[in-house]
C-alpha positions as a Markdown table, in Angstrom:
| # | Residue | x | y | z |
|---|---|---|---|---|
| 1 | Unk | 0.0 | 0.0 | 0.0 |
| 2 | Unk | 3.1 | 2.5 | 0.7 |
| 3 | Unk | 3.6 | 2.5 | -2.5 |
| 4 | Unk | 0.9 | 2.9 | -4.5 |
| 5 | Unk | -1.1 | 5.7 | -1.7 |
| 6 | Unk | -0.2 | 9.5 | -0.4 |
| 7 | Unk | 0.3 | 12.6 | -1.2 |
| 8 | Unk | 2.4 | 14.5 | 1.5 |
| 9 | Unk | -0.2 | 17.1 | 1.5 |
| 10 | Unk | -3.2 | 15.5 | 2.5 |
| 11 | Unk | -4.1 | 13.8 | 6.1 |
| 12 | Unk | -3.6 | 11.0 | 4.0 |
| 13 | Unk | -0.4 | 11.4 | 2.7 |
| 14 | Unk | 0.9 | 12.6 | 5.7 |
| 15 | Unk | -0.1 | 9.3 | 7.1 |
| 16 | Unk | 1.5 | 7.0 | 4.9 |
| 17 | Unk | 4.7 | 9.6 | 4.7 |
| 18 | Unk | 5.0 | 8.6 | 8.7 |
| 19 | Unk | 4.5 | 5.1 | 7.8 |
| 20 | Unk | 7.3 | 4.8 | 5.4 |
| 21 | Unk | 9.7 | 6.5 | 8.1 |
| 22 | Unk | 8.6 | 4.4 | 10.8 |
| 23 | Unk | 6.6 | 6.4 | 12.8 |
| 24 | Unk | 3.4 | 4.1 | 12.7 |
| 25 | Unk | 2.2 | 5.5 | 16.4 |
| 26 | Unk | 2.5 | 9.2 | 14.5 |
| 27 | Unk | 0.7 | 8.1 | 11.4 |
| 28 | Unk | -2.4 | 6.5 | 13.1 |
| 29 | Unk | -4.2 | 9.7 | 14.2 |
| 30 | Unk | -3.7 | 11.0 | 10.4 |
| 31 | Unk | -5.3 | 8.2 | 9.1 |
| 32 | Unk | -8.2 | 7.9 | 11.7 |
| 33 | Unk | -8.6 | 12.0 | 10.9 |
| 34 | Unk | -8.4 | 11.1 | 6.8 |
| 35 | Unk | -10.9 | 8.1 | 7.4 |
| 36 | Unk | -13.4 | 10.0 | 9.9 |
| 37 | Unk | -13.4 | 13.4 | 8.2 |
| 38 | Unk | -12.4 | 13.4 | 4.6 |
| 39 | Unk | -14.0 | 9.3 | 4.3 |
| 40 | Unk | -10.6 | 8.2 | 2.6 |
| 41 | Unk | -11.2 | 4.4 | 1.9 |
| 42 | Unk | -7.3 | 3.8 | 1.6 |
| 43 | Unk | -7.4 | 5.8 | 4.9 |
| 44 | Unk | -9.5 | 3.7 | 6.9 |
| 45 | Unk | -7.9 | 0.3 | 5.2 |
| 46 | Unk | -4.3 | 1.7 | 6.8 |
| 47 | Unk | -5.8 | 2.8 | 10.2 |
| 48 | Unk | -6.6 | -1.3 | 10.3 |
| 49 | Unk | -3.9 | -2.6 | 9.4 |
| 50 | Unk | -2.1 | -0.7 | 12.0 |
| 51 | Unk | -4.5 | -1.5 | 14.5 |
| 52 | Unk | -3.5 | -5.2 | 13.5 |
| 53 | Unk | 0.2 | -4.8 | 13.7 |
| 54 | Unk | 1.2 | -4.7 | 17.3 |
| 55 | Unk | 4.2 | -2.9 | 16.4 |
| 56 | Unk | 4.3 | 0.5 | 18.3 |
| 57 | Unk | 0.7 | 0.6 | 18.3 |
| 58 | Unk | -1.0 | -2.2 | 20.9 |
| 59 | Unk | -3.4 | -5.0 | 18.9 |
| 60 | Unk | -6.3 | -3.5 | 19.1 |
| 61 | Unk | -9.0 | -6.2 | 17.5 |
| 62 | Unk | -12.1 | -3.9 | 18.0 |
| 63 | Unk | -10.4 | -0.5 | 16.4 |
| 64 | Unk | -9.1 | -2.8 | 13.3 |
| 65 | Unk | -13.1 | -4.1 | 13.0 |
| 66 | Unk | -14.5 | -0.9 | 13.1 |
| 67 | Unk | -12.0 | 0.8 | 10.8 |
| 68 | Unk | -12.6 | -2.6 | 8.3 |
| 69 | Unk | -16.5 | -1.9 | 8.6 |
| 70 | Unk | -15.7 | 1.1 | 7.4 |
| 71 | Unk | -13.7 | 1.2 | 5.1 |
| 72 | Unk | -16.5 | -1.2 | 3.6 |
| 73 | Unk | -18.8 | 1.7 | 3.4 |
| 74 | Unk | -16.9 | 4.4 | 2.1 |
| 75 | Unk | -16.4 | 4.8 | -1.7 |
| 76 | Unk | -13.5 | 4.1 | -4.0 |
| 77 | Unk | -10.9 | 7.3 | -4.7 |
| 78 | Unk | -9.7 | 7.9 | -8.2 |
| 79 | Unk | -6.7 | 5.5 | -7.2 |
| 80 | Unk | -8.9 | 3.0 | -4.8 |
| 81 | Unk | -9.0 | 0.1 | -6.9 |
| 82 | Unk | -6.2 | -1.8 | -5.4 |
| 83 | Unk | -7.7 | -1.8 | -1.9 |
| 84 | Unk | -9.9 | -4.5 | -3.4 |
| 85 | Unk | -7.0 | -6.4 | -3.1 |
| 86 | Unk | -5.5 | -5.4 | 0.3 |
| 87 | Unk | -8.7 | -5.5 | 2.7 |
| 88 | Unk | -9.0 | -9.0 | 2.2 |
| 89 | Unk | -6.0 | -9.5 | 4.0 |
| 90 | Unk | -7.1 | -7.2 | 7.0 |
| 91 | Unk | -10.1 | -9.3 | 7.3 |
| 92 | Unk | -8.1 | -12.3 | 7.2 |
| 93 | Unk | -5.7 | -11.3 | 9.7 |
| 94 | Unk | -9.0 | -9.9 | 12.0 |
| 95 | Unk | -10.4 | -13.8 | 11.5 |
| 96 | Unk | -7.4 | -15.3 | 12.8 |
| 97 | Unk | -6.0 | -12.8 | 15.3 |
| 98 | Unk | -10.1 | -12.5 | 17.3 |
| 99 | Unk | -11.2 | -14.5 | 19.9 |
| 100 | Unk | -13.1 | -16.7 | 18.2 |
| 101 | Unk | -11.7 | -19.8 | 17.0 |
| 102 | Unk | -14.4 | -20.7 | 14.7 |
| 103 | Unk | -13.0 | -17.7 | 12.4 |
| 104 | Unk | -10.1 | -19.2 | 11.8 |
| 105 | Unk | -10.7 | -21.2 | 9.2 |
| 106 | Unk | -12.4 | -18.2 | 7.3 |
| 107 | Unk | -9.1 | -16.5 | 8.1 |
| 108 | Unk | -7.0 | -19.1 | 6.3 |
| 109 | Unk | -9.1 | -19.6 | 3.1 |
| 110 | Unk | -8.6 | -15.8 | 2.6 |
| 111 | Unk | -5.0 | -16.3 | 2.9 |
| 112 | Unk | -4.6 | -19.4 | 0.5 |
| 113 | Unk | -6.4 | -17.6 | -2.8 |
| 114 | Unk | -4.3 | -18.0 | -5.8 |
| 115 | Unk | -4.2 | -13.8 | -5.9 |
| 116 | Unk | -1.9 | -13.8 | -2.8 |
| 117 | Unk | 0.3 | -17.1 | -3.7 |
| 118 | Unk | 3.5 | -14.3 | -4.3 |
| 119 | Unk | 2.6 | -12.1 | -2.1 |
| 120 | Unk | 4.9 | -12.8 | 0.7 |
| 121 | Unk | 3.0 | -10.7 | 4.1 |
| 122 | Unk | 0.3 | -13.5 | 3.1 |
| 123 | Unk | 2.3 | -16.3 | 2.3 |
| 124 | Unk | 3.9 | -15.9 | 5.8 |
| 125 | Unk | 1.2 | -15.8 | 7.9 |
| 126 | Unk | -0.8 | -18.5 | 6.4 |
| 127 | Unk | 2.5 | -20.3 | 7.6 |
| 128 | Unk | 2.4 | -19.7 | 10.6 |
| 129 | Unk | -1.1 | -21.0 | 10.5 |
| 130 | Unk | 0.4 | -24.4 | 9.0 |
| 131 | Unk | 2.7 | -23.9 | 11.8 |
| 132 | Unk | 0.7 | -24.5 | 15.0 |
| 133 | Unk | -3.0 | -25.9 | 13.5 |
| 134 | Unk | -4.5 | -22.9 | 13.5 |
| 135 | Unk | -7.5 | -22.5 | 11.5 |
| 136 | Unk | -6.2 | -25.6 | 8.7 |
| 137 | Unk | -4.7 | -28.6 | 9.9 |
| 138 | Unk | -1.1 | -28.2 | 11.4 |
| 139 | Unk | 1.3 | -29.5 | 8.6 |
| 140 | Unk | 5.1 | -28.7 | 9.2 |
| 141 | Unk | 5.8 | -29.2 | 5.3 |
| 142 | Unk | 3.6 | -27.0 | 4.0 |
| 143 | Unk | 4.3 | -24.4 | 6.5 |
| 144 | Unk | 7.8 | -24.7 | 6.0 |
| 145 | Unk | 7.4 | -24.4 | 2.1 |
| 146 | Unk | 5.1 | -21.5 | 2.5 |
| 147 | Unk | 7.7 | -19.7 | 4.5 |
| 148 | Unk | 10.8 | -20.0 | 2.3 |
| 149 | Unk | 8.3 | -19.0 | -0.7 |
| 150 | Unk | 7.5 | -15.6 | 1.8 |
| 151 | Unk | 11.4 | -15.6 | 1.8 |
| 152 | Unk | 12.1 | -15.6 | -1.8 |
| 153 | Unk | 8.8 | -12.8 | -2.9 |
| 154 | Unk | 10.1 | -10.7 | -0.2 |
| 155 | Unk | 12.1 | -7.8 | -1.5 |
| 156 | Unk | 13.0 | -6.7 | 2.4 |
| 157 | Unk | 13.7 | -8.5 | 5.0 |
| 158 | Unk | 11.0 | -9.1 | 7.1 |
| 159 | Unk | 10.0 | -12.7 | 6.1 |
| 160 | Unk | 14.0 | -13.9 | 6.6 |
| 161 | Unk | 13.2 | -12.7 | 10.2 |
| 162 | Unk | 10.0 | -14.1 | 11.1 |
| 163 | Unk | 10.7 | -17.8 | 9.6 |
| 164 | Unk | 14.6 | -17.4 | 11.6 |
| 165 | Unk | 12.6 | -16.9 | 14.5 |
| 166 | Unk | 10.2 | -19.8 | 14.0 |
| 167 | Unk | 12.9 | -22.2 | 13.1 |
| 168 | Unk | 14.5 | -21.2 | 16.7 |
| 169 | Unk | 12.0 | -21.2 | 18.9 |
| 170 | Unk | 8.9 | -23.5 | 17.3 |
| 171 | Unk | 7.7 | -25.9 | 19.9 |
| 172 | Unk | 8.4 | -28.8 | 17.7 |
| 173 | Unk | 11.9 | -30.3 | 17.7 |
| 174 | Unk | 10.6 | -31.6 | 13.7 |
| 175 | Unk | 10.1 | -28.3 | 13.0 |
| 176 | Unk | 13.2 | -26.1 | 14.4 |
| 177 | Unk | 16.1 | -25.6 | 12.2 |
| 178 | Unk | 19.0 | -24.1 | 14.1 |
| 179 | Unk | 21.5 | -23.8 | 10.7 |
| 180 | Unk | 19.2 | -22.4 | 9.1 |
| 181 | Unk | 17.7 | -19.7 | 11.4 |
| 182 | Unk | 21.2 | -18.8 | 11.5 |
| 183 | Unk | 21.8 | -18.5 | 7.9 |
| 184 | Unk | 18.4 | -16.3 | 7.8 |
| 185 | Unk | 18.6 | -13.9 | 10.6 |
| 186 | Unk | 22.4 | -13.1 | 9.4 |
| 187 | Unk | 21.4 | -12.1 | 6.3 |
| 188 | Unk | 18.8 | -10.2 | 7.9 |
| 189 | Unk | 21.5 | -8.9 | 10.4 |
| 190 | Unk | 23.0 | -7.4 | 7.2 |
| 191 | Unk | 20.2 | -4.7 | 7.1 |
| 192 | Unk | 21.4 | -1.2 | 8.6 |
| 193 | Unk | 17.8 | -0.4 | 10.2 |
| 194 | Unk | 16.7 | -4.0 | 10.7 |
| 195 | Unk | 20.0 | -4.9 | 12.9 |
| 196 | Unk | 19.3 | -2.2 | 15.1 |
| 197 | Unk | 15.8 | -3.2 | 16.4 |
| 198 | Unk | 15.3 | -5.0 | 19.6 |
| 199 | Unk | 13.3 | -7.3 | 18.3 |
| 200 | Unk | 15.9 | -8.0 | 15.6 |
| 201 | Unk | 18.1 | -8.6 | 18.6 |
| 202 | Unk | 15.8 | -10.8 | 20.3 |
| 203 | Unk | 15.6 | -13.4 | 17.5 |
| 204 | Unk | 19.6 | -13.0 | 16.9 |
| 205 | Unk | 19.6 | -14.2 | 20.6 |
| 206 | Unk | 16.9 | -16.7 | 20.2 |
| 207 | Unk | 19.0 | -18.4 | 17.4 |
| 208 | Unk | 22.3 | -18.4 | 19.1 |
| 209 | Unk | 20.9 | -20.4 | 21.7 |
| 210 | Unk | 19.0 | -22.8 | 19.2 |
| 211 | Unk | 22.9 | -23.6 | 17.9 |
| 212 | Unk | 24.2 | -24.0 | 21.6 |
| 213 | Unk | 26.3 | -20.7 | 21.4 |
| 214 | Unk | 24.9 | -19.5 | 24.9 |
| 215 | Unk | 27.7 | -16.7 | 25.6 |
| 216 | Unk | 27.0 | -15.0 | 22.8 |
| 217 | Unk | 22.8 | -15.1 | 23.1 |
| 218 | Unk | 23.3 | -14.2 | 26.4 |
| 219 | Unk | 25.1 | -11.1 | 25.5 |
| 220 | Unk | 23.4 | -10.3 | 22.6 |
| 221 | Unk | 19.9 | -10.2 | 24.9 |
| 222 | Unk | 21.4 | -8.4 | 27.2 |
| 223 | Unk | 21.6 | -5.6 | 24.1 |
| 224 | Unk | 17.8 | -6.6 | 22.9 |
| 225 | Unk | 17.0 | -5.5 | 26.3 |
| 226 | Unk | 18.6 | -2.3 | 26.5 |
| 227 | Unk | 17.5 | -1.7 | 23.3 |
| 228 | Unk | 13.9 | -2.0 | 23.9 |
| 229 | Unk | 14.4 | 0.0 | 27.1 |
| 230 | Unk | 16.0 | 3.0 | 25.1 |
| 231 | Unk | 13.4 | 2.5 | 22.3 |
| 232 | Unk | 10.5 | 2.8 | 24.9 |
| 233 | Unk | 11.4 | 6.2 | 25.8 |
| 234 | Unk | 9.4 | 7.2 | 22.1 |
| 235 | Unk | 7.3 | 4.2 | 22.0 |
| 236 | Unk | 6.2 | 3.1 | 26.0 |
| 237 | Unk | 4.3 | 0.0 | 25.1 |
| 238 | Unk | 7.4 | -1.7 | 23.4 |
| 239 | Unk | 7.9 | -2.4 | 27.8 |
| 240 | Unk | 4.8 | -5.0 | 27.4 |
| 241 | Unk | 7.7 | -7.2 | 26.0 |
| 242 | Unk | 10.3 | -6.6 | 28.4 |
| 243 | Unk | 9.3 | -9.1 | 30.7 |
| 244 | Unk | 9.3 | -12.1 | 28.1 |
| 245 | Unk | 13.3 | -11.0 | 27.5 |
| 246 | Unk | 14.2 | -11.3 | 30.5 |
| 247 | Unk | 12.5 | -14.7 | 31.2 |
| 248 | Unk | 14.6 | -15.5 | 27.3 |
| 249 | Unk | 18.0 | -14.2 | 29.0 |
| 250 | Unk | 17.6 | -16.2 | 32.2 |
| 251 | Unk | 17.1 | -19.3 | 29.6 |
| 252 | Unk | 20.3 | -18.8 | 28.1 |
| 253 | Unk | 22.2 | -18.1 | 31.2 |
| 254 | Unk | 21.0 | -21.5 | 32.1 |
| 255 | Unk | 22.7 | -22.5 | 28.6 |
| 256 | Unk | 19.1 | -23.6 | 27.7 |
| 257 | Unk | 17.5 | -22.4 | 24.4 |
| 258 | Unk | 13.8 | -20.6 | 24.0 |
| 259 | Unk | 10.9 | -22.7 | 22.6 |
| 260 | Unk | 7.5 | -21.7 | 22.8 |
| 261 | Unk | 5.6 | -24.4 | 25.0 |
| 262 | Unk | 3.5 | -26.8 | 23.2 |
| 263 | Unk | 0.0 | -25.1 | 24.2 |
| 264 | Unk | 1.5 | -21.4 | 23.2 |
| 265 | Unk | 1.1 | -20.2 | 19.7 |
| 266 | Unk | 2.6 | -16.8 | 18.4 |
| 267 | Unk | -1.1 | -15.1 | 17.4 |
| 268 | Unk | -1.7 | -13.6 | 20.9 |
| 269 | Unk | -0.5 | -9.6 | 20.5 |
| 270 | Unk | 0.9 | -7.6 | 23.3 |
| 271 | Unk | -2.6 | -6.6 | 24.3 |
| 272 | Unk | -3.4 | -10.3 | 25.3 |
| 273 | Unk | -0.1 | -11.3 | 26.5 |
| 274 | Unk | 0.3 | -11.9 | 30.0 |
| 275 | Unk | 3.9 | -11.1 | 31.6 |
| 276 | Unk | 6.3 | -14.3 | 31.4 |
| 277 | Unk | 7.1 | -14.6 | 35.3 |
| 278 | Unk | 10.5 | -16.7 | 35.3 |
| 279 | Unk | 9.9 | -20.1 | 37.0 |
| 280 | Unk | 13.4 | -22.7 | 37.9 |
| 281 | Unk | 13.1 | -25.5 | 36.3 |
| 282 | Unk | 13.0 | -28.4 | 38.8 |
């Protein structure tokens, strides 16, 4: 959508300028303004999507609803036409991220439509779906084919760092892939932006561990975490994850590695996540 919306004069194109440097918590109230006020479709489709992220801005299923309701109602702009093919994927990732497990498999059919088979945002998500069993049958292969097809259509980096991370910390020894997490998250360690995120970190640490190199997670946490802490000074809800690093660095001081337990699965966002209170292990 970043690049086919905005004009840098408009609420609009404020928004999406924002969104391109970063700043989603800054673009949201331009979007919600250019939705609300002016009825920009594209607007209200962003404002969503953003709501959906949980990056700088909480999971918030309710606001990502009601700006998918209405971006249903509003009419198309001279430019509109591809939304058709992005609010789809809102309402897919609505279906799976809700409450209500009996969406899920509404969710996933979205996701599996020939239109979004290079698409890799799609193609990684209904992944992680194959992933854990959630709204398809869980199915290691597919998933695992589905994620290195995300990889390949993926012109950034983002996909390289969401399968590393699976590879390290998935529940399933069948599933994890130490080598090549590794392999992944350097390349994506090879991004100037990307490398300095603390999430970045996080998963560096996460995969260190998976390969039994425990000094170096342990340090390298010990930067995700001060990272976060600095980063929370713009952005104070990035703390709702500093609990789960910790409990992560006290793992690999143990020379353990991370895994998500067996009933976990990685669709909760920050706004349904409980604090990960460090327990010894007996």
């Amino acid at each position: 959508m970043l690049q086919l919306a905005g004009c840098s004069i408009t609420q609009s194109g404020k928004g999406f300028d924002l969104v391109d440097d970063n700043k989603y918590e800054e673009a949201l109230p331009y979007f919600e303004t250019a939705a609300n006020e002016d009825g920009s479709k594209s607007s209200a489709v962003m404002a969503s999507f953003l709501f959906l992220s949980d990056y700088q801005i909480p999971r918030d299923i309710e606001k990502a609803k009601e700006y998918y309701q209405l971006s249903q109602s509003l009419e198309h702009g001279r430019w509109d036409q591809y939304l058709d093919y992005f609010m789809p994927l809102a309402n897919a990732k609505i279906l799976l991220y809700d409450d209500d497990p009996g969406n899920d498999e509404e969710g996933t059919d979205i996701l599996r439509g020939d239109r979004y088979s290079e698409y890799s945002p799609a193609l990684g998500l209904l992944a992680k779906s194959y992933a854990f069993g959630k709204g398809v049958d869980k199915n290691i292969g597919i998933s695992k084919a589905l994620f290195e097809r995300s990889v390949d259509y993926d012109s950034e980096v983002y996909s390289a760092h969401h399968y590393s991370w699976f590879l390290a910390v998935h529940p399933d020894a069948e599933f994890r892939d130490g080598a090549r997490a590794l392999e992944l998250i350097q390349e994506v360690m090879e991004d100037d932006e990307e490398s300095k995120q603390a999430t970045t970190l996080d998963t560096l640490a996460a995969v260190l561990a998976e390969n039994g190199q425990f000094d170096e997670a342990v340090e390298t946490q010990k930067n995700a975490i001060d990272r976060l802490i600095e980063d929370s000074k713009d952005y104070p809800k990035f703390l709702v994850w500093k609990s789960w690093l910790e409990c992560r660095l006290k793992t690999y001081e143990k020379g353990l590695p991370w895994h998500y337990e067996s009933n976990q699965t990685p669709f909760v966002g920050s706004a349904g996540s409980q604090p990960c209170v460090w327990k010894e292990s007996p």
